[in-house]
DOKOL-634700 format. One line per 3 residues: their letters; for each residue x negated, y, z negated of N, C-alpha, C. Coordinates in pm, whole numbers, plus 50000, padded with zeros to 5 digits. Layout:
N
A	X:Y:Z:X:Y:Z:X:Y:Z; ...
This chain:
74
XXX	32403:71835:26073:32304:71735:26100:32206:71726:25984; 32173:71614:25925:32099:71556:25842:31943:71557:25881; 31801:71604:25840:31724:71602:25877:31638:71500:25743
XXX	31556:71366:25782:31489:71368:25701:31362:71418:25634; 31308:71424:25530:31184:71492:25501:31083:71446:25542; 31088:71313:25609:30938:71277:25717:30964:71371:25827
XXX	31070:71371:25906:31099:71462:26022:31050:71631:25972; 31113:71656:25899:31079:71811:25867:30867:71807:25819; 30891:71714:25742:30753:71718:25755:30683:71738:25864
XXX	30680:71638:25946:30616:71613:26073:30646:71747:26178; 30762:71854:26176:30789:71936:26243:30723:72040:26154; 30680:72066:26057:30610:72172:26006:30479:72153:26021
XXX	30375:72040:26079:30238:71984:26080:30234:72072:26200; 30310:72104:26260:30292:72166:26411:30309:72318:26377; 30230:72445:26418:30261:72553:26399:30209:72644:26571
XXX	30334:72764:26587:30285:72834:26695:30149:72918:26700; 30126:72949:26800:30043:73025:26802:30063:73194:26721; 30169:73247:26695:30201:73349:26599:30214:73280:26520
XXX	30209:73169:26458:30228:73162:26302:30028:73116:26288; 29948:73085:26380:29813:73113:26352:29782:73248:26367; 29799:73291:26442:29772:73455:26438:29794:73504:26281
XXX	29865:73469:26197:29946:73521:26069:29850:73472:25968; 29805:73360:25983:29708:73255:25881:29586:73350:25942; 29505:73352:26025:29374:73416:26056:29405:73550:26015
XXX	29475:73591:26059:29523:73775:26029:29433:73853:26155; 29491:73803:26238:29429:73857:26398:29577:73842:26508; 29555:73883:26621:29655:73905:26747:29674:73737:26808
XXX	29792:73715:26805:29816:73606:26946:29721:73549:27055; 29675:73678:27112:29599:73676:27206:29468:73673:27188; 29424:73703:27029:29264:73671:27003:29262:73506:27004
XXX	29423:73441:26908:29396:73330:26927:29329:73237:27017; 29423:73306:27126:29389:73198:27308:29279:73277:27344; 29191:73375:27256:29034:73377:27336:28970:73287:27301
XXX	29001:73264:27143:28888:73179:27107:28945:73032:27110; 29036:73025:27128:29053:72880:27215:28976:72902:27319; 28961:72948:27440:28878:72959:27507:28765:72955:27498
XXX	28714:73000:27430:28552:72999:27383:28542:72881:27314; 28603:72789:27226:28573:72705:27158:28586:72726:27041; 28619:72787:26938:28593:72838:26791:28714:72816:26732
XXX	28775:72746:26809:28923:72730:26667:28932:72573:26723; 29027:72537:26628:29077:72387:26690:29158:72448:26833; 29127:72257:26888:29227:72303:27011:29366:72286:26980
XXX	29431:72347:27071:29578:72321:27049:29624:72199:27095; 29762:72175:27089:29835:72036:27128:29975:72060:27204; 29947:72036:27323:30082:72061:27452:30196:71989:27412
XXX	30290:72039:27420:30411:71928:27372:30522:71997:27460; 30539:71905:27563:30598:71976:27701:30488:72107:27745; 30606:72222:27764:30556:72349:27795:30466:72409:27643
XXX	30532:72356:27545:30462:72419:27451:30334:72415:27423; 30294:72508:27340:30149:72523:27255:30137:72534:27167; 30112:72381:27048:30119:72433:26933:29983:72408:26855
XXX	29991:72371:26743:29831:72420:26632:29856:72323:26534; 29783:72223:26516:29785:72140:26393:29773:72212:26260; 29861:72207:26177:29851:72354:26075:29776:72310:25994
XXX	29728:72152:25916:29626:72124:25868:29520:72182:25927; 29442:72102:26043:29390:72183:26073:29326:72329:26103; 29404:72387:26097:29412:72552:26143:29367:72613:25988
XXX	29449:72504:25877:29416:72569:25721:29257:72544:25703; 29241:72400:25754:29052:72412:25716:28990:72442:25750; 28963:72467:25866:28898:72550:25980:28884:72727:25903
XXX	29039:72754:25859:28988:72923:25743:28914:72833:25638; 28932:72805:25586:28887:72733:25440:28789:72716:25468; 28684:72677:25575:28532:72656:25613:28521:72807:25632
XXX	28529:72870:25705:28506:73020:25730:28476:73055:25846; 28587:72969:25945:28606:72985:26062:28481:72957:26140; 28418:72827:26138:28302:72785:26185:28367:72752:26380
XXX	28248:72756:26434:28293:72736:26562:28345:72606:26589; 28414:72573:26643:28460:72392:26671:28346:72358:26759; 28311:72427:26898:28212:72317:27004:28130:72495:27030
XXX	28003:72379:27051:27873:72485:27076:27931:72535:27269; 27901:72613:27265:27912:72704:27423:28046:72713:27407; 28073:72702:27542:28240:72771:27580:28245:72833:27671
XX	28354:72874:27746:28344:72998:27858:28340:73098:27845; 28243:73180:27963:28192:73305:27864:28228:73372:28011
């Protein structure tokens, strides 16, 4: 099967939650705290999945991990 490079593109814009864990250099599960709390981008459901705009996820380090939304659940 032939994939084009918009497709592969567009399938690499999407990253799991272990491949953010890998970019921050923290646990899986710190991820989905601070999704919870507010401090990372949110994620994006695609079916069952959970994935991470990887642009995103890169600027968000590149700022220095500023909070996304004031409060959150505490």
């Amino acid at each position: 099967m032939i994939v084009s490079r918009e497709i592969a593109r567009e399938c690499s814009a999407l990253v799991d939650v272990r491949e953010v864990a890998r970019l921050a250099n923290c646990s899986p599960r710190h991820v989905f705290r601070l999704v919870k709390r507010g401090m990372i981008p949110p994620p994006v459901k695609v079916g069952r999945l959970t994935r991470f705009q990887r642009e995103l996820i890169l600027t968000w380090i590149s700022q220095g991990c500023p909070p996304v939304k004031n409060g959150g659940r505490r």
